[in-house]
VOSEDO-353883 format. One record per atom (N, C-alpha, C): y negated, x, z; atom name. Coordinates in steps of 0.2 Angstrom, whole numbers, always signed. Each point is the difference from the previous one (the first is absolute). Layout:
VOSEDO-353883
[rec [Y,X,Z],CA]
...
This chain:
VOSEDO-353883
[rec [+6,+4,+0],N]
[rec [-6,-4,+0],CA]
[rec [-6,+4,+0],C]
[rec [-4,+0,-4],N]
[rec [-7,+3,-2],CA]
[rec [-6,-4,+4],C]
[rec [-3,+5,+4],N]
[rec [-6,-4,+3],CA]
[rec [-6,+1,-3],C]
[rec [-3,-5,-2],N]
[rec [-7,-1,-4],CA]
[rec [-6,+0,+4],C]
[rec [-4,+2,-1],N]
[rec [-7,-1,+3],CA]
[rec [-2,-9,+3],C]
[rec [+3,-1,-4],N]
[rec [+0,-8,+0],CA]
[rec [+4,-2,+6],C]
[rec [+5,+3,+1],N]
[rec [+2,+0,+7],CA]
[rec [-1,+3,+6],C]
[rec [-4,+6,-1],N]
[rec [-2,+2,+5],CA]
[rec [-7,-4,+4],C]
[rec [-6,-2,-6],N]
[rec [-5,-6,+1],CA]
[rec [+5,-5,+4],C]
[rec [+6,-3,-2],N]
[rec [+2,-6,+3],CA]
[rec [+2,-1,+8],C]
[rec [+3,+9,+2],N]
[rec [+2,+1,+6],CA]
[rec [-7,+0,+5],C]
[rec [+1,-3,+6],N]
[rec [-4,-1,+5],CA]
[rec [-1,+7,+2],C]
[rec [+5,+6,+1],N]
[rec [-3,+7,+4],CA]
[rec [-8,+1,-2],C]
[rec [-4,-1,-5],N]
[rec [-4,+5,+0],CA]
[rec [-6,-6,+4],C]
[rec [+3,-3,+3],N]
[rec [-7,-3,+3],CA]
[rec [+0,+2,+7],C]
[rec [+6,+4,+2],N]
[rec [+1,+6,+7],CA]
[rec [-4,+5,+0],C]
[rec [-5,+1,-7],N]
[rec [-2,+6,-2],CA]
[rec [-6,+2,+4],C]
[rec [-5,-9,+0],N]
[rec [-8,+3,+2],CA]
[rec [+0,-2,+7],C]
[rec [+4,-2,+4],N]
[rec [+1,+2,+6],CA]
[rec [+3,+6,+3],C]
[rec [+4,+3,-5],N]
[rec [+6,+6,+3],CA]
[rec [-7,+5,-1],C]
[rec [-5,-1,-4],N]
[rec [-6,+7,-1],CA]
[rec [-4,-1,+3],C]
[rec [-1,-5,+2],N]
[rec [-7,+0,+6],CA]
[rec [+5,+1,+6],C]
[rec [+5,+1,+2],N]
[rec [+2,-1,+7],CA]
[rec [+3,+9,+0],C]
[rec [-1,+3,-8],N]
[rec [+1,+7,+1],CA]
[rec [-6,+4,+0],C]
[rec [-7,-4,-2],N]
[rec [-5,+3,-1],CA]
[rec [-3,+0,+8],C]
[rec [+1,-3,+3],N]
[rec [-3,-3,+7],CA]
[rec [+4,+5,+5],C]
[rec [+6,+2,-1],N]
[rec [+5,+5,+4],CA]
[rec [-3,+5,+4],C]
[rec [-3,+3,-5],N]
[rec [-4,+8,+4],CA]
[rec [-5,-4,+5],C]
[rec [-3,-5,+2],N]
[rec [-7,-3,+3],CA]
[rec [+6,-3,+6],C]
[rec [+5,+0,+1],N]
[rec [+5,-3,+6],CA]
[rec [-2,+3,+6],C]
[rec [+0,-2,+6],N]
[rec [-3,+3,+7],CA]
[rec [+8,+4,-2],C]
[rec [+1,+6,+7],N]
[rec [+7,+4,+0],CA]
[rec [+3,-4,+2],C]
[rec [+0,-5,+6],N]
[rec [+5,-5,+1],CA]
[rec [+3,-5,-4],C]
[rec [-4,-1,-6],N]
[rec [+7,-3,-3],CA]
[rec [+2,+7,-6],C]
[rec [+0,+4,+2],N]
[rec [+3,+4,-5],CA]
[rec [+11,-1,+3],C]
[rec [+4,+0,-5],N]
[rec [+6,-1,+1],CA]
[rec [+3,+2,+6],C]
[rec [-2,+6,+0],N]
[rec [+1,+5,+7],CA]
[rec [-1,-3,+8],C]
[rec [-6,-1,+0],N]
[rec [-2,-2,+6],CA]
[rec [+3,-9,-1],C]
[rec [+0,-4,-4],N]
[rec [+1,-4,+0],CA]
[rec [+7,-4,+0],C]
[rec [+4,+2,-1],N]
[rec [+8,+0,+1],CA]
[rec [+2,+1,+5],C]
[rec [-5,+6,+7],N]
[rec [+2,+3,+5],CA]
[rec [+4,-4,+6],C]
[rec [+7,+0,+3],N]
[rec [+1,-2,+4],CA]
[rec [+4,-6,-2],C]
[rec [-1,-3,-9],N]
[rec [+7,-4,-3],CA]
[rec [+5,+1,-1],C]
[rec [+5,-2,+1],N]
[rec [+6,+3,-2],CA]
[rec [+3,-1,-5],C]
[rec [+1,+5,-3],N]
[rec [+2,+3,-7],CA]
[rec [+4,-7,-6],C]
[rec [+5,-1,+5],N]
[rec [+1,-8,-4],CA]
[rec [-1,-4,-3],C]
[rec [-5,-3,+5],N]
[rec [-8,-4,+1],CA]
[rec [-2,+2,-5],C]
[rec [-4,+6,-3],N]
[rec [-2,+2,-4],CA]
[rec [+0,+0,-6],C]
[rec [+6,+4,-2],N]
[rec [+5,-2,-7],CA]
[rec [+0,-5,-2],C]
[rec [+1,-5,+5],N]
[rec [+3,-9,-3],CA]
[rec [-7,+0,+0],C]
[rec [-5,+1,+2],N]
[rec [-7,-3,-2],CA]
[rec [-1,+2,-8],C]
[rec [+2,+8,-1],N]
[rec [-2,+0,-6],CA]
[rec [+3,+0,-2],C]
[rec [+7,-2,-2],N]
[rec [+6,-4,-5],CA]
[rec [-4,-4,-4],C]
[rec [+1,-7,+8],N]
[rec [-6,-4,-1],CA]
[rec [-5,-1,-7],C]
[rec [-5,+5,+3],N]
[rec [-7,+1,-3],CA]
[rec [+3,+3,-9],C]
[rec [+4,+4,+1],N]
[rec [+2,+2,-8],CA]
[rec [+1,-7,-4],C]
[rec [+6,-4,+1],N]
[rec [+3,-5,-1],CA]
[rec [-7,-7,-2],C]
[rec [-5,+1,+6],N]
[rec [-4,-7,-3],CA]
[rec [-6,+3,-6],C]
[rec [-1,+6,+1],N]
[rec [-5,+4,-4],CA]
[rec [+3,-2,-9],C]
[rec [+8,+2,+0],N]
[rec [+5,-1,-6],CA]
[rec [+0,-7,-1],C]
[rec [-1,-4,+3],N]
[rec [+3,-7,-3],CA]
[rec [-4,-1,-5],C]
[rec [-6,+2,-1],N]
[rec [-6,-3,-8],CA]
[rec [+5,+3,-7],C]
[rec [+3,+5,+2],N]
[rec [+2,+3,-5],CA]
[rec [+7,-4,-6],C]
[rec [+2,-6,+8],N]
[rec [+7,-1,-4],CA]
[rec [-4,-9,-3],C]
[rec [-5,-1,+1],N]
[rec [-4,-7,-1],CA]
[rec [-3,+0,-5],C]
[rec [-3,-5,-6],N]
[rec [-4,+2,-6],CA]
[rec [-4,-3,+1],C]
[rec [-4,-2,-3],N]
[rec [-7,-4,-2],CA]
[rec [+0,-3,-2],C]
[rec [+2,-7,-1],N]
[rec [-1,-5,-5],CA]
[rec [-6,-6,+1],C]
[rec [-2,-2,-5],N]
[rec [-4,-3,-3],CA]
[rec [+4,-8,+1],C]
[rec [+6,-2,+2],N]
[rec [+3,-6,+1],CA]
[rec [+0,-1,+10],C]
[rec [+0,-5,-1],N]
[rec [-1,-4,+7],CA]
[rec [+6,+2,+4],C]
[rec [+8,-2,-5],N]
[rec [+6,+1,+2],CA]
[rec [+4,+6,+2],C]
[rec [+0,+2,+7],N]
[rec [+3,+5,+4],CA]
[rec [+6,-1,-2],C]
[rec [+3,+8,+0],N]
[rec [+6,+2,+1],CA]
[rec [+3,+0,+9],C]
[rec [+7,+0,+0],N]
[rec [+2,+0,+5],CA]
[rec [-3,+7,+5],C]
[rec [+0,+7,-4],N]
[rec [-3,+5,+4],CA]
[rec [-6,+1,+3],C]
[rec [-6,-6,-6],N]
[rec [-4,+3,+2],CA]
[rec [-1,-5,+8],C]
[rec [+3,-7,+0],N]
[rec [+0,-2,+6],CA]
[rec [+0,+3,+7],C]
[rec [+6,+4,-1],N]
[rec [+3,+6,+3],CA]
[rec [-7,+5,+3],C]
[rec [-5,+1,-3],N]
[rec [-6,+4,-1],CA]
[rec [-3,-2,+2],C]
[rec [-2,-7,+0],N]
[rec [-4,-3,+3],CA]
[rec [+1,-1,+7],C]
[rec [+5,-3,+2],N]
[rec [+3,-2,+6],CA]
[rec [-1,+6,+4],C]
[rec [+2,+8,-3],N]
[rec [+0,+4,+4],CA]
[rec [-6,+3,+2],C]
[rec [-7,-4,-2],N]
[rec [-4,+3,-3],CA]
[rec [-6,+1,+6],C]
């Protein structure tokens, strides 16, 4: 299967995109307590992990979603929503 530009426009990832840049642009301006280090401190490693499983997993989910221009949802994107 050949992915076309026309599909990439249809995929919802790139609208992660002007959020994902301003919350990289803004990073270096972060007081040192929320920098990762200090701010993890005293969590336990598990906890942790599963948080960012977690955060991997919902950040992905625009990727497996399209765009359409019709009213009528697919079963995943329900999935998406719910989770949402």
């Amino acid at each position: 299967m050949k992915i076309t530009k026309i599909d990439i426009l249809k995929n919802a990832i790139w609208l992660t995109l002007p959020p994902l840049l301003f919350g990289l642009s803004l990073m270096n301006y972060l007081p040192a307590v929320l920098t990762p280090a200090l701010f993890n401190k005293g969590i336990p490693d598990i906890l942790a992990n599963g948080e960012n499983i977690v955060r991997i997993l919902v950040f992905a989910m625009p990727a497996f979603s399209l765009l359409d221009y019709r009213p009528k949802l697919k079963n995943k994107d329900w999935f998406c929503i719910w989770q949402g």
